[in-house]
C-alpha positions, 0 to 999 in steps of 0.5 A: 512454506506458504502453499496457496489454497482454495476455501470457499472462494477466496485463495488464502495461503497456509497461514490463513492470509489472503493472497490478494491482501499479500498481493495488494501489500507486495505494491504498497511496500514499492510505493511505501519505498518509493516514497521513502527515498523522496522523502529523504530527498526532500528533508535534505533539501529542506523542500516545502512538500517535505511534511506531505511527503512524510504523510503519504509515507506514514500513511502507506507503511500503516496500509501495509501493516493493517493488510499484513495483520493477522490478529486481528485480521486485515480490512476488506479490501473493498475498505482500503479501495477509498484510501489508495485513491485519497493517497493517489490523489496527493501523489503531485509535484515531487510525489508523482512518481508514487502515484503509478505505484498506488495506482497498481495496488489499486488495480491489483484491489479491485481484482481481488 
């Protein structure tokens, strides 16, 4: 059972991993959903944005599993602040309903 507590400043919980960088995981894991199923839609319509889809897909699943490392240890989040907003940048067309999504994890980094 992860039981939150306090060393230093920063509230880890009893595996030792930022609940911030969870948190900031927890957002990233909708929009990596998120743009998993647009993405099966777009391959199956054989749509031109089907390769930026898979990027942004690709991009927010090796976020996810950089934040949830534990060896070696996650990014700053102050680093993964620069990439969620490239990533925000090209959620366009079919991949705006993505952006909201990153928008949260970006909000929920910079309160971390």
């Amino acid at each position: 059972m992860n039981v939150p507590t306090l060393l230093g400043r920063r509230c880890v919980d009893s595996a030792g991993m930022s609940i911030a960088h969870q948190n900031v995981a927890r957002v990233i894991h909708k929009a990596r959903d998120e743009a998993k199923a647009i993405l099966n839609k777009l391959e199956a319509l054989g749509h031109p944005q089907t390769s930026q889809s898979s990027a942004l897909y690709l991009a927010l699943v090796m976020m996810q599993k950089r934040l949830l490392a534990v060896d070696p240890p996650p990014p700053p989040l102050g680093q993964v602040i620069p990439e969620l907003t490239q990533l925000a940048s090209q959620c366009e067309g079919t991949l705006a309903p993505i952006k909201p999504l990153i928008d949260e994890a970006l909000r929920v980094a910079r309160a971390g």
